[in-house]
C-alpha positions in Angstrom: -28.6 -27.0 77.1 -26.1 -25.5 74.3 -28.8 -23.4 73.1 -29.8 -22.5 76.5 -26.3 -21.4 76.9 -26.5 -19.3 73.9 -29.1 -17.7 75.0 -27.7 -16.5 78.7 -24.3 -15.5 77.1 -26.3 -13.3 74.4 -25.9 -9.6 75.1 -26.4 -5.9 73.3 -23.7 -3.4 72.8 -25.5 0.1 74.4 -24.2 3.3 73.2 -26.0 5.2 76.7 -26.4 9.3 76.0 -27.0 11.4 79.2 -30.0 13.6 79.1 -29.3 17.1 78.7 -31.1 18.1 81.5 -28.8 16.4 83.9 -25.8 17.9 82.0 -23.9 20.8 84.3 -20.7 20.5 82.3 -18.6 21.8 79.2 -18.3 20.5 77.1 -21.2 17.5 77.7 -19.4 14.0 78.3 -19.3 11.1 76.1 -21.3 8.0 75.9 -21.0 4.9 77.9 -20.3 2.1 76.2 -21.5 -1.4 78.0 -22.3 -4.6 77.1 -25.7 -5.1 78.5 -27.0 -9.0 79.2 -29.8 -9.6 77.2 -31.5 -11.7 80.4 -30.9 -8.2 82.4 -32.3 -5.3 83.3 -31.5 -1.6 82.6 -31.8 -0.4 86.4 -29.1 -2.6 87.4 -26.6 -1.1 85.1 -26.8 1.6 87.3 -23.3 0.9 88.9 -21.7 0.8 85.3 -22.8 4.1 84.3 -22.9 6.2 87.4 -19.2 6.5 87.7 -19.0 7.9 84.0 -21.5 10.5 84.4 -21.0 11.4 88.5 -18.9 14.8 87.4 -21.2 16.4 85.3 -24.5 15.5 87.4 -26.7 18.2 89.2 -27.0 18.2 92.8 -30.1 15.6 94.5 -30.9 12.2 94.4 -30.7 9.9 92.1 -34.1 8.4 90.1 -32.4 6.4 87.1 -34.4 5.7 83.8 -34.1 5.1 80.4 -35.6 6.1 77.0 -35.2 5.4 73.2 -36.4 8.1 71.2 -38.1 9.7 73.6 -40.2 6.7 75.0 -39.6 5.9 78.6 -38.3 2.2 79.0 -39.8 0.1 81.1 -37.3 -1.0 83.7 -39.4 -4.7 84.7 -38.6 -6.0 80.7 -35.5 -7.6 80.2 -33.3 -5.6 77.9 -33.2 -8.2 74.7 -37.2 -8.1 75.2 -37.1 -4.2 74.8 -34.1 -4.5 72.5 -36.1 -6.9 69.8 -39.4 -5.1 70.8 -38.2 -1.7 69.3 -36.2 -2.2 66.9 -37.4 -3.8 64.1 -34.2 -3.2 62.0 -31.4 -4.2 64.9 -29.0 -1.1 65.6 -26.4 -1.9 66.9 -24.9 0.0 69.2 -27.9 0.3 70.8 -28.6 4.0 71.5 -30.3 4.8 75.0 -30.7 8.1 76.8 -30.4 7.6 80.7 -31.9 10.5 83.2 -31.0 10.3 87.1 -33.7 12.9 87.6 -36.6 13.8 87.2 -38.9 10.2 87.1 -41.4 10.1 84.9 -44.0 9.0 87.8 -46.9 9.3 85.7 -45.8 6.8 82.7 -43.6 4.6 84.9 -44.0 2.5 87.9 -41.7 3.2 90.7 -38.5 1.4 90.5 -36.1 1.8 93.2 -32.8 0.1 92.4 -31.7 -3.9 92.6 -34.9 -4.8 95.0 -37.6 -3.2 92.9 -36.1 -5.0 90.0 -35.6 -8.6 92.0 -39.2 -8.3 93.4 -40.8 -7.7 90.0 -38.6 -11.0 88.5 -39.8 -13.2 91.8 -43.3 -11.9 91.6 -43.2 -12.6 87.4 -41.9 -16.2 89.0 -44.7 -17.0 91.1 -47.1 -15.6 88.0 -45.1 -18.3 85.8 -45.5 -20.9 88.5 -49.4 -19.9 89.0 -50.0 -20.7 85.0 -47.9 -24.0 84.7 -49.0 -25.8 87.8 -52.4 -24.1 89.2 -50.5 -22.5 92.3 -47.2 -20.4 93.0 -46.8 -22.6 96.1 -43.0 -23.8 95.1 -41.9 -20.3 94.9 -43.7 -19.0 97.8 -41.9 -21.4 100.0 -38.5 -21.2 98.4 -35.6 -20.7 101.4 -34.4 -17.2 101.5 -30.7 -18.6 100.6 -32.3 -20.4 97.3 -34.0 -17.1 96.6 -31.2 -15.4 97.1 -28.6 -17.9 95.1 -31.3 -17.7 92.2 -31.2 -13.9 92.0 -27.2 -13.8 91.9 -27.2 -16.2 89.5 -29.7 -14.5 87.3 -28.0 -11.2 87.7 -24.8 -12.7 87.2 -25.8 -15.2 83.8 -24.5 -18.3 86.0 -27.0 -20.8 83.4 -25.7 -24.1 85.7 -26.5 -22.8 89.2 -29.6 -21.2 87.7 -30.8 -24.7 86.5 -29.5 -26.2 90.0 -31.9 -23.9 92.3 -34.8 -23.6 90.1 -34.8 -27.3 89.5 -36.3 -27.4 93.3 -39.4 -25.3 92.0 -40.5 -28.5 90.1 -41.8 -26.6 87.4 -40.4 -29.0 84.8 -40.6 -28.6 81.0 -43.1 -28.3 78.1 -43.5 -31.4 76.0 -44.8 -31.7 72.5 -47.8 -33.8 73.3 -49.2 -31.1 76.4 -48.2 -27.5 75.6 -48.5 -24.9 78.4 -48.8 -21.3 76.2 -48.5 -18.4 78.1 -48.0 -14.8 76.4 -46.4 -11.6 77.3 -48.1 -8.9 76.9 -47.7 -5.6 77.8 -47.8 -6.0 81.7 -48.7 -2.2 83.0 -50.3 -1.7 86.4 -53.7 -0.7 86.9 -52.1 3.2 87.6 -49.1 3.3 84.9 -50.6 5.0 81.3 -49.0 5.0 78.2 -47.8 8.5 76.4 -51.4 8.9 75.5 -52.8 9.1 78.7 -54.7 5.1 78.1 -54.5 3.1 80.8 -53.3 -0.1 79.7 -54.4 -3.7 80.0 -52.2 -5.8 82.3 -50.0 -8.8 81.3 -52.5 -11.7 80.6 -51.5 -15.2 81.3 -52.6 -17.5 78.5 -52.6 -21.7 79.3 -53.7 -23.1 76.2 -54.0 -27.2 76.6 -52.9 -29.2 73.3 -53.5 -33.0 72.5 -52.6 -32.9 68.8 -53.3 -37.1 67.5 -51.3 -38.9 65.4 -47.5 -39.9 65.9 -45.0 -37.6 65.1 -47.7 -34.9 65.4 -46.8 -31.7 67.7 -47.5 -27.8 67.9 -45.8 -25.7 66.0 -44.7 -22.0 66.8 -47.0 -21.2 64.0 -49.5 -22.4 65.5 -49.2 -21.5 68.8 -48.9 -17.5 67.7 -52.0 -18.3 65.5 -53.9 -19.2 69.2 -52.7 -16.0 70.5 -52.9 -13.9 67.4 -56.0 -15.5 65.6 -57.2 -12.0 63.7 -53.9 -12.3 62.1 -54.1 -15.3 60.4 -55.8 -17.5 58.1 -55.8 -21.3 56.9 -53.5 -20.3 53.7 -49.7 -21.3 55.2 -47.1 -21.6 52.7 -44.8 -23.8 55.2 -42.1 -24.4 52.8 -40.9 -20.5 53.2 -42.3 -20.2 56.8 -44.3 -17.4 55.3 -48.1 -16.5 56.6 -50.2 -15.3 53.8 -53.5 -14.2 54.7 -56.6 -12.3 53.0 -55.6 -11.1 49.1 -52.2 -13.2 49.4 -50.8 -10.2 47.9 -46.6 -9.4 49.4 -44.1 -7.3 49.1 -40.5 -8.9 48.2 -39.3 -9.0 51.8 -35.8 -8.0 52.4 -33.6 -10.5 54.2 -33.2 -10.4 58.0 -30.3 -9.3 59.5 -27.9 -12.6 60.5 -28.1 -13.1 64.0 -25.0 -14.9 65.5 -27.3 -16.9 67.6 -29.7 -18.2 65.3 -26.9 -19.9 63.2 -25.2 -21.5 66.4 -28.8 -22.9 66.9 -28.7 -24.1 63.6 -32.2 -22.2 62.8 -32.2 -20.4 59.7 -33.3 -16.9 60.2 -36.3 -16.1 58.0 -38.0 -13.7 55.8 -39.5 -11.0 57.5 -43.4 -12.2 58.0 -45.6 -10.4 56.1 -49.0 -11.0 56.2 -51.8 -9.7 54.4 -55.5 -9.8 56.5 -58.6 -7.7 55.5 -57.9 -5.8 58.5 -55.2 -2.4 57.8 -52.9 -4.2 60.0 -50.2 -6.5 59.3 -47.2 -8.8 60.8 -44.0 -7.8 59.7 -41.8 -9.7 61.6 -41.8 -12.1 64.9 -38.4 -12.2 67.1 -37.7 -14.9 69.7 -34.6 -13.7 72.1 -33.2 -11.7 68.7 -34.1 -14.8 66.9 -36.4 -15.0 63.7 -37.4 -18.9 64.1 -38.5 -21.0 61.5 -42.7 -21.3 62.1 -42.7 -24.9 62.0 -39.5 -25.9 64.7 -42.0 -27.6 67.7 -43.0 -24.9 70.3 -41.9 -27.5 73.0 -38.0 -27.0 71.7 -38.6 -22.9 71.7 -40.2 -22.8 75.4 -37.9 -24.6 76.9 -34.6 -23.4 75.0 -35.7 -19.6 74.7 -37.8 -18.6 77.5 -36.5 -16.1 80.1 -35.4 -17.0 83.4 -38.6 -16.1 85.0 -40.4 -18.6 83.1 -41.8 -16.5 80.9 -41.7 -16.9 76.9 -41.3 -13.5 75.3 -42.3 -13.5 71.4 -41.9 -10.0 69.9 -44.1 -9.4 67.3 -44.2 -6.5 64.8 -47.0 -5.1 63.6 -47.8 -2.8 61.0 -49.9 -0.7 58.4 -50.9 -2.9 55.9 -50.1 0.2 53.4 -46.6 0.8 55.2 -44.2 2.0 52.8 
């Protein structure tokens, strides 16, 4: 549970820019500074920010979103997801642009405020439940005051009243003899499109059954992100550095990752960045587990059931680039 507790304490310093289009003021105000839970969500920052920005807004109502160098953010991922997601080399602050009008409809599904938010984490619940146990019954039938408690609890990083309610969904943990994989992908609806214009796959539950023989045996994060990533791997693992090498075996001196305050409370040394080399032009350049770079071969039972999020979901970040990035 320490490293569980970790986890729900982490959080990003947000340096949060308003749009100039919503600016009516001079001279334009300053940033917002806030301390954004990494298990959170964006939208329900809303009450921090507001207040800072209320003067200088333009008449009509309010639509909040966010957007990092001019990508809109998805409001349904966690922050940490989107925070290890985009940034490869951690900034910190962590510099957002927040809009109150103007909703970009056509990229972004509709999110409006606290509900939208606890409907998407309840519905990414029953998904979770769905993939571990063959039904979402358990959540389906939870009382509205456990539904409620685990929502408030959620919001408000309470890690021992979490574990109290969601103990009554019964949907237990991941053992190193029977591993339950599921992967997070990117989980657009059939009508939201990214910048292109490409409508995007949805998020694809993955349940991969493992019986590995022999005692002592059991997966390894490796090799469970070799079952979801196959075309980025080979049989050529050089285990001693936790570093893949795949095709020519030809890599760059990696620089060190950044130190991460968590990974050394969790006594996991952060590693190399991960590069791998495939005959494709694409390459791995770094995985990220709640702002984590794991060792490959901890078990993949210890890093579902210490890191996952608390919608039951296992988020792995993975970067990928061109095999001749410079």
């Amino acid at each position: 549970m320490e490293a569980q507790k970790y986890i729900w304490e982490g959080a990003i310093p947000l340096q949060i820019h308003l749009h100039e289009s919503d600016v009516t003021t001079h001279p334009r105000p300053s940033p917002a500074l806030i301390l954004a839970p990494r298990l959170g969500y964006l939208p329900l920052l809303a009450s921090l920010i507001k207040p800072h920005f209320s003067a200088t807004l333009p008449p009509g109502v309010d639509t909040i979103w966010f957007e990092y160098k001019g990508l809109p953010l998805k409001w349904y991922i966690p922050t940490g997801v989107l925070f290890d997601l985009l940034c490869a080399e951690p900034e910190r602050p962590w510099n957002l642009t927040v809009h109150f009008r103007g909703y970009p409809g056509n990229l972004l599904t509709p999110c409006e405020g606290e509900d939208s938010v606890k409907w998407s984490f309840i519905n990414s619940l029953k998904e979770a439940a769905y993939i571990i146990t063959g039904n979402c019954k358990n959540v389906m039938n939870m009382s509205q005051s456990d539904q409620v408690e685990l929502w408030d609890f959620v919001m408000n990083g309470n890690l021992e009243g979490y574990l109290r309610v969601s103990s009554k969904l019964k949907l237990g943990t991941i053992d190193d003899e029977y591993a339950g994989l599921y992967s997070s992908k990117s989980r657009q609806g059939s009508g939201e499109k990214d910048l292109a214009g490409q409508v995007k796959t949805g998020r694809i539950p993955v349940r991969l059954p493992v019986e590995i023989p022999g005692e002592g045996r059991y997966l390894t994060l490796l090799e469970a992100v070799k079952s979801i990533l196959p075309e980025y791997f080979s049989a050529i693992i050089n285990k001693e550095s936790a570093r893949v090498c795949i095709g020519d075996g030809q890599n760059d001196s990696p620089e060190d990752a950044s130190s991460n305050r968590s990974a050394e409370d969790l006594g996991e040394n952060t590693p190399e960045h991960v590069e791998s080399c495939t005959s494709s032009n694409a390459v791995i350049k770094l995985l990220r587990i709640q702002g984590i770079e794991p060792k490959f071969e901890i078990p993949f039972s210890w890093v579902v059931n210490n890191l996952m999020n608390p919608e039951y979901f296992l988020h792995i970040c993975v970067h990928i680039i061109s095999k001749f990035h410079k």
